[in-house]
GUKOL-250279 format. One record per residue (C-alpha): x negated, y, z negated; residue number from 1. Coordinates in steps of 0.02 Angstrom, whole numbers, plus 32768, in hexadecimal, padded with zeros to 4 digits. Example, Ala and Ser with C-alpha at 12.3 -4.5 7.8 and 13.67 -1.06 7.14 Angstrom:
+------+------+------+-----+
!    X !    Y !    Z ! pos !
+------+------+------+-----+
! 7D99 ! 7F1F ! 7E7A !   1 !
! 7D54 ! 7FCB ! 7E9B !   2 !
+------+------+------+-----+
END
This chain:
+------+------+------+-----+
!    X !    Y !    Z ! pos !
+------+------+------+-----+
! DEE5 ! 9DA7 ! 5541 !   1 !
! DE5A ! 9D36 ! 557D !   2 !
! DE2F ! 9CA2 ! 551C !   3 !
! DD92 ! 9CC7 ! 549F !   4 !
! DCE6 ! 9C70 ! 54C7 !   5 !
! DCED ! 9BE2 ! 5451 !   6 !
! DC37 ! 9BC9 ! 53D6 !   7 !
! DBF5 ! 9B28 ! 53D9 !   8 !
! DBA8 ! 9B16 ! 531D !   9 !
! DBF3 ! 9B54 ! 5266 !  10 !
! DBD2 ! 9C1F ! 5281 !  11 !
! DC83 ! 9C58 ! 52AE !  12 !
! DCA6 ! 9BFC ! 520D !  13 !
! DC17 ! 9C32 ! 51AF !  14 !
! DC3B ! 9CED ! 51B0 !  15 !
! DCF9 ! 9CED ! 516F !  16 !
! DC9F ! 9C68 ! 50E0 !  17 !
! DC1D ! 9CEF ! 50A9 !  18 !
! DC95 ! 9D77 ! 50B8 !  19 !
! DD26 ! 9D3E ! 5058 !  20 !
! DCD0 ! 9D2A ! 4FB1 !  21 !
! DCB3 ! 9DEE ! 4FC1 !  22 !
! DD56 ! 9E14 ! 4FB6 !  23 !
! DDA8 ! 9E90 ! 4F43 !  24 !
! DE64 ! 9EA0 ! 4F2A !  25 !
! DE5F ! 9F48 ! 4EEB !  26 !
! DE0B ! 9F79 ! 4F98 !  27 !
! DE61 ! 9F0F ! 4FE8 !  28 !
! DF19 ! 9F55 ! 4FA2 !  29 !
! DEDC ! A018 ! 4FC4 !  30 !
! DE98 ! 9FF2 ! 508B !  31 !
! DF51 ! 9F92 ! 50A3 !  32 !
! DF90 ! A03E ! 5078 !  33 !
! DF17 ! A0AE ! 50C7 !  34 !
! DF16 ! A048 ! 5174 !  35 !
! DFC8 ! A054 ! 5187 !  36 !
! DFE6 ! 9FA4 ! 5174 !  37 !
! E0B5 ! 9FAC ! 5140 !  38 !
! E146 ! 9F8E ! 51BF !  39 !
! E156 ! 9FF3 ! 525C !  40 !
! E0AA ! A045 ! 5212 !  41 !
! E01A ! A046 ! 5294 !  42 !
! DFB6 ! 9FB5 ! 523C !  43 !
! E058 ! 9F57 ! 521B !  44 !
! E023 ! 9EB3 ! 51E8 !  45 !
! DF65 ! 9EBA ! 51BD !  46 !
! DF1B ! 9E63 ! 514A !  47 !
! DE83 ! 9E9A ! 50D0 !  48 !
! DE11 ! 9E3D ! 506A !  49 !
! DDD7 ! 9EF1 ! 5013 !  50 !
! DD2A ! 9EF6 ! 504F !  51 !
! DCC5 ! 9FA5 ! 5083 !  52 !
! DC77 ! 9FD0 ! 5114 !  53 !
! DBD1 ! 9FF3 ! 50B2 !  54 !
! DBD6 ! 9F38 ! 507F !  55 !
! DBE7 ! 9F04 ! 5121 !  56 !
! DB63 ! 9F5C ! 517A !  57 !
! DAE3 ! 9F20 ! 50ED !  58 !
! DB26 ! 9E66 ! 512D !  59 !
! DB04 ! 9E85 ! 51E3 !  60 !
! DA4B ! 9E51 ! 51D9 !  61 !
! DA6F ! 9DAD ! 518E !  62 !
! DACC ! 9D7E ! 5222 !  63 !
! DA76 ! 9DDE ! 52AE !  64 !
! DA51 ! 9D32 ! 531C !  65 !
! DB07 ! 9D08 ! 531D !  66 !
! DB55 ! 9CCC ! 53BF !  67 !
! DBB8 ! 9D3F ! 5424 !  68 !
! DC35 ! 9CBC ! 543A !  69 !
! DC4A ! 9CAF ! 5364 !  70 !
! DC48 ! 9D60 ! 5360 !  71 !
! DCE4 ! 9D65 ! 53DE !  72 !
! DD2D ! 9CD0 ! 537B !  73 !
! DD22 ! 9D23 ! 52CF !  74 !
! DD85 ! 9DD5 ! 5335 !  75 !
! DE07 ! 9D53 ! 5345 !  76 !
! DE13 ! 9D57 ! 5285 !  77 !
! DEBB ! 9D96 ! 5227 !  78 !
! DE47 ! 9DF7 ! 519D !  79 !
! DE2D ! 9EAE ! 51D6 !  80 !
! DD5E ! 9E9B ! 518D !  81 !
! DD37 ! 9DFD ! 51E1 !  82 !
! DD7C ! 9E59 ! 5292 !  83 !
! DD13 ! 9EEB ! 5255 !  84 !
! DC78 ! 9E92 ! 5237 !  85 !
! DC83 ! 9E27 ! 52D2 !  86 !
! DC8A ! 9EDD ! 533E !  87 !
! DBF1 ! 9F1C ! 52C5 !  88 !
! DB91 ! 9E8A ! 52EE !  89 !
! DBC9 ! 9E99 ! 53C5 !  90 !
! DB88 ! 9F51 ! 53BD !  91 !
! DAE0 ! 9F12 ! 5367 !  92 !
! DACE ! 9E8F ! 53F4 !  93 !
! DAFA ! 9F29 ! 5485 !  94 !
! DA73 ! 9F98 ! 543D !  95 !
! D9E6 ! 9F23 ! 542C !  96 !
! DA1A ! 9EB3 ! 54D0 !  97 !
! D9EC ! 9EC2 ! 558F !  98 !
! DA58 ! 9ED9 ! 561C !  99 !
! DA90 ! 9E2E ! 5610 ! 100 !
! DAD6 ! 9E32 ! 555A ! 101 !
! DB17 ! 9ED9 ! 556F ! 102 !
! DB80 ! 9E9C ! 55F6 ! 103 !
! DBC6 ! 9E12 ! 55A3 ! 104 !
! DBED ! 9E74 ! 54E8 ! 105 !
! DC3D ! 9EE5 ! 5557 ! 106 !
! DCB5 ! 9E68 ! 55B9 ! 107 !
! DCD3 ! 9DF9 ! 5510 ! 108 !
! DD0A ! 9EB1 ! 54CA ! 109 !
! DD6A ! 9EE0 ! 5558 ! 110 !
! DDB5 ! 9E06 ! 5553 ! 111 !
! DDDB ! 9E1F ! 54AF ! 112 !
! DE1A ! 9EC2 ! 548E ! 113 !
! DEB9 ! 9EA6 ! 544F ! 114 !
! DE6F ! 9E6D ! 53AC ! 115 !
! DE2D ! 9F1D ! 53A2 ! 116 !
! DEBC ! 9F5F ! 5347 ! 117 !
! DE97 ! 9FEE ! 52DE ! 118 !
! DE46 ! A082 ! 52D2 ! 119 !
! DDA7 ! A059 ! 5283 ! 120 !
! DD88 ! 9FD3 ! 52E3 ! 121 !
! DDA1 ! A02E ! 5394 ! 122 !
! DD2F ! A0C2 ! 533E ! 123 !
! DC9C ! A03B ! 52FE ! 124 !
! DC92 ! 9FF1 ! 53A1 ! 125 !
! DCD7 ! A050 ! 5439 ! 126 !
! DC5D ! A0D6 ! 5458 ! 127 !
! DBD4 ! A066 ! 542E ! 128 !
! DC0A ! 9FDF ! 54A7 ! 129 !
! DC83 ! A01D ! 552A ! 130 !
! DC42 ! A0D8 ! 5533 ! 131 !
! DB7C ! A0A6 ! 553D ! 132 !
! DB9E ! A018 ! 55C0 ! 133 !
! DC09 ! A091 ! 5626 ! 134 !
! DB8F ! A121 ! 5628 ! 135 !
! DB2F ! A0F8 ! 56D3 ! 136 !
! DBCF ! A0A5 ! 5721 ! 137 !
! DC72 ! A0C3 ! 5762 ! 138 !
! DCEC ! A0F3 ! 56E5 ! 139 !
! DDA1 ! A0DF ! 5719 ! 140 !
! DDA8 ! A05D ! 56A6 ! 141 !
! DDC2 ! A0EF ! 5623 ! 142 !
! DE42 ! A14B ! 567E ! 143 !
! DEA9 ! A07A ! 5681 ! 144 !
! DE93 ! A081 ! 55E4 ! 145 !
! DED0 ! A120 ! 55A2 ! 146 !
! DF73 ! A0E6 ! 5609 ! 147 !
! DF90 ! A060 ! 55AB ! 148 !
! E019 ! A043 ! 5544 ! 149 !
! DFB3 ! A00E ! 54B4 ! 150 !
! DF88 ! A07E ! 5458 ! 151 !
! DEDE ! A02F ! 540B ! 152 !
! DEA4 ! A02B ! 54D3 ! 153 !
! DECC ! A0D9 ! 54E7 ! 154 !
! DE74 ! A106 ! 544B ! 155 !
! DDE0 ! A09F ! 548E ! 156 !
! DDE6 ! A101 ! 551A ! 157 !
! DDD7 ! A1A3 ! 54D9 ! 158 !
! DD4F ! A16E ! 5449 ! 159 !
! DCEC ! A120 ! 54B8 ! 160 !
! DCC1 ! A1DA ! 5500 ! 161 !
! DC72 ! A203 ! 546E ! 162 !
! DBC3 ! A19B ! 54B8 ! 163 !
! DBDA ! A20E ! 554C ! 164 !
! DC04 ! A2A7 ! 54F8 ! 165 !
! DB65 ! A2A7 ! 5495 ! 166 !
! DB00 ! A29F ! 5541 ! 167 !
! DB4F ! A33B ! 5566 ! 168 !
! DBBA ! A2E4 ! 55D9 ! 169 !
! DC6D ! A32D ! 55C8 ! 170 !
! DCD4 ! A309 ! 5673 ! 171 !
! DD03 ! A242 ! 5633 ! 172 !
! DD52 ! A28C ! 558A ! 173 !
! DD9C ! A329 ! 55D5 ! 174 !
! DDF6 ! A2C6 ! 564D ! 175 !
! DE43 ! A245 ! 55C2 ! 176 !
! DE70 ! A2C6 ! 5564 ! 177 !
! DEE3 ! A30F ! 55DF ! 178 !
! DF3D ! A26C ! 55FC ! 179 !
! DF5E ! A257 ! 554D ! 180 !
! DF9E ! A312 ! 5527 ! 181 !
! E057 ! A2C7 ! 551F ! 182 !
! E027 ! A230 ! 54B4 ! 183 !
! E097 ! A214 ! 5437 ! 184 !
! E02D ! A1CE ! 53B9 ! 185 !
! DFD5 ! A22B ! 5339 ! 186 !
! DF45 ! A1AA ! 5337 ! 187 !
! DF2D ! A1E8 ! 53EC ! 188 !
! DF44 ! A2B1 ! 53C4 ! 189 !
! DEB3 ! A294 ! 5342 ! 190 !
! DE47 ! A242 ! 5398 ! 191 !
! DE5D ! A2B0 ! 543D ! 192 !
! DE51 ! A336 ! 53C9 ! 193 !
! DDA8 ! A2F6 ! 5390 ! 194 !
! DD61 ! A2E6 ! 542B ! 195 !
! DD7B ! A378 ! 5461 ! 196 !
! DD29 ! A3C0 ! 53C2 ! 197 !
! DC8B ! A372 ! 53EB ! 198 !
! DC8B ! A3B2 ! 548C ! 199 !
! DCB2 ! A469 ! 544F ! 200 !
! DC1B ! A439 ! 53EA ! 201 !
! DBA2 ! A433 ! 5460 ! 202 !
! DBF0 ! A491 ! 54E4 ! 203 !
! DC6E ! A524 ! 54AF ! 204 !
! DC7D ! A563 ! 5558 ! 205 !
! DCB3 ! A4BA ! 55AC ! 206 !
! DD29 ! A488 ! 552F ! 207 !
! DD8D ! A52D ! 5529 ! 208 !
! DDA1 ! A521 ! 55E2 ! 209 !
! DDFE ! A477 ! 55B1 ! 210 !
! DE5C ! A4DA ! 5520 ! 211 !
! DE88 ! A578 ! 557C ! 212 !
! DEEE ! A503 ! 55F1 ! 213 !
! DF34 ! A49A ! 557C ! 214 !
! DF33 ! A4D7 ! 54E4 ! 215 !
! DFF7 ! A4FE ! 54E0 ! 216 !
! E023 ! A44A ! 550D ! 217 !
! DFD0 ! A3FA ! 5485 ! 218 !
! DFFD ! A3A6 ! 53DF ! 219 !
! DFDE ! A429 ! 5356 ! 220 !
! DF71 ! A38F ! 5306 ! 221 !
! DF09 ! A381 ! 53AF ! 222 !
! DEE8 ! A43E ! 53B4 ! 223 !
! DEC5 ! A45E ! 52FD ! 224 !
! DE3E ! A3D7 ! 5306 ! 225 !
! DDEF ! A41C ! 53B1 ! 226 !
! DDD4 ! A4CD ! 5378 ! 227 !
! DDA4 ! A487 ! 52CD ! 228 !
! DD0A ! A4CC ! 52DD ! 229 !
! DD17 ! A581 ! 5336 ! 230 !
! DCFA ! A60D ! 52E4 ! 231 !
! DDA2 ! A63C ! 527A ! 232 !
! DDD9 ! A6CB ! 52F7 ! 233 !
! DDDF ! A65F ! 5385 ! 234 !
! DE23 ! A5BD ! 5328 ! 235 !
! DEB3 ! A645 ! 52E7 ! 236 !
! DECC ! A67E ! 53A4 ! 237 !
! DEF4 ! A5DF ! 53D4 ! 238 !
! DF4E ! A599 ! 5352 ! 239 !
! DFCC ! A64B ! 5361 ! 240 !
! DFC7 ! A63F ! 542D ! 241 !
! DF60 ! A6ED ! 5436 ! 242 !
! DEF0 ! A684 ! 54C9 ! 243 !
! DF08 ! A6A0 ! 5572 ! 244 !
! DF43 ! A5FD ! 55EB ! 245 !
! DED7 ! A5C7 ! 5688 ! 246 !
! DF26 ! A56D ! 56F9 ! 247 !
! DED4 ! A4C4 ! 573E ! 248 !
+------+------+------+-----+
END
């Protein structure tokens, strides 16, 4: 991983400060649960300081002329919330920057992204970030990514379709999702899965093309949450294999 920018004044320390009083270990004892945080568990080894996402948002204008290089310092932190709010407050600098600090959000993301560790934080941040800077470039980048053998940077590259997906532009997620049909993670079938709804969503046609092929390959978990949404006789088709196979 490449070094992280380092801040030259007290803001990389000023966050964790503010953020640490608002603990709460009640919160904090229920997220080590629900993120999975136990051995061999996908969030083995997290660390919360039982703080909600709601809280943090509401902080996010407080701090809105931080640094990029603090923010990337405090997504070096061991506490899930301070990684969290760091991303939060490198997708408010994307939206509101030029070209110039889009670019460099999206390399300190991309420099930094095995601090990205979790679910939420890949879903707060990478369609926001990677998806919206992407959308008038090249894109392999998502295709390297969704062969990676992390799994966080193949879930980034799969959420960070969504951006593209709701500019009616399906090709990027369709072709993820077929090189993660044999993923092995569940993380990965759900959020494939997910996708793939919100294509469906706007564009039944086009994503049954993608399930007609593929449909029998897939993780029961991926399917169930693609067809989610289709009228019960055709969700019940495909769940019993009553749908005809295309070929490529």
């Amino acid at each position: 991983m490449t070094p992280h920018p380092r801040s030259t004044n007290t803001e990389a320390q000023s966050i964790p400060q503010a953020l640490r009083q608002l603990g709460d270990p009640a919160i904090a004892a229920h997220s080590q649960r629900f993120f999975k945080t136990g051995p061999g568990q996908y969030g083995e080894g997290d660390q919360f300081l039982g703080i909600r996402l709601p809280m943090l948002r509401s902080l996010l204008p407080r701090y809105r002329q931080t640094s990029l290089a603090a923010m990337c310092e405090v997504l070096h932190s061991p506490w899930h919330e301070e990684r969290l709010f760091a991303l939060l407050l490198m997708v408010a600098r994307f939206a509101k920057g030029d070209q110039d600090d889009k670019a460099a959000v999206f390399a300190s993301y991309l420099d930094n992204i095995a601090c990205i560790n979790n679910w939420d934080l890949v879903d707060c941040s990478a369609p926001q970030i990677v998806g919206a800077f992407l959308e008038d470039k090249d894109r392999a980048l998502l295709g390297s990514l969704a062969n990676s053998t992390s799994l966080w940077e193949r879930r980034i590259a799969v959420i960070a379709t969504l951006h593209l997906i709701k500019n009616n532009d399906f090709d990027d997620c369709l072709a993820v999702a077929a090189l993660l049909l044999a993923d092995r993670h569940d993380l990965i079938h759900k959020a494939v899965g997910w996708m793939l709804r919100e294509v469906g969503k706007r564009d039944q046609e086009t994503a049954e093309v993608f399930l007609r092929q593929h449909y029998q390959a897939m993780p029961r978990t991926m399917l169930r949450s693609a067809i989610e949404k289709f009228p019960e006789p055709l969700r019940q088709a495909y769940l019993h294999n009553r749908i005809s196979v295309t070929g490529p």
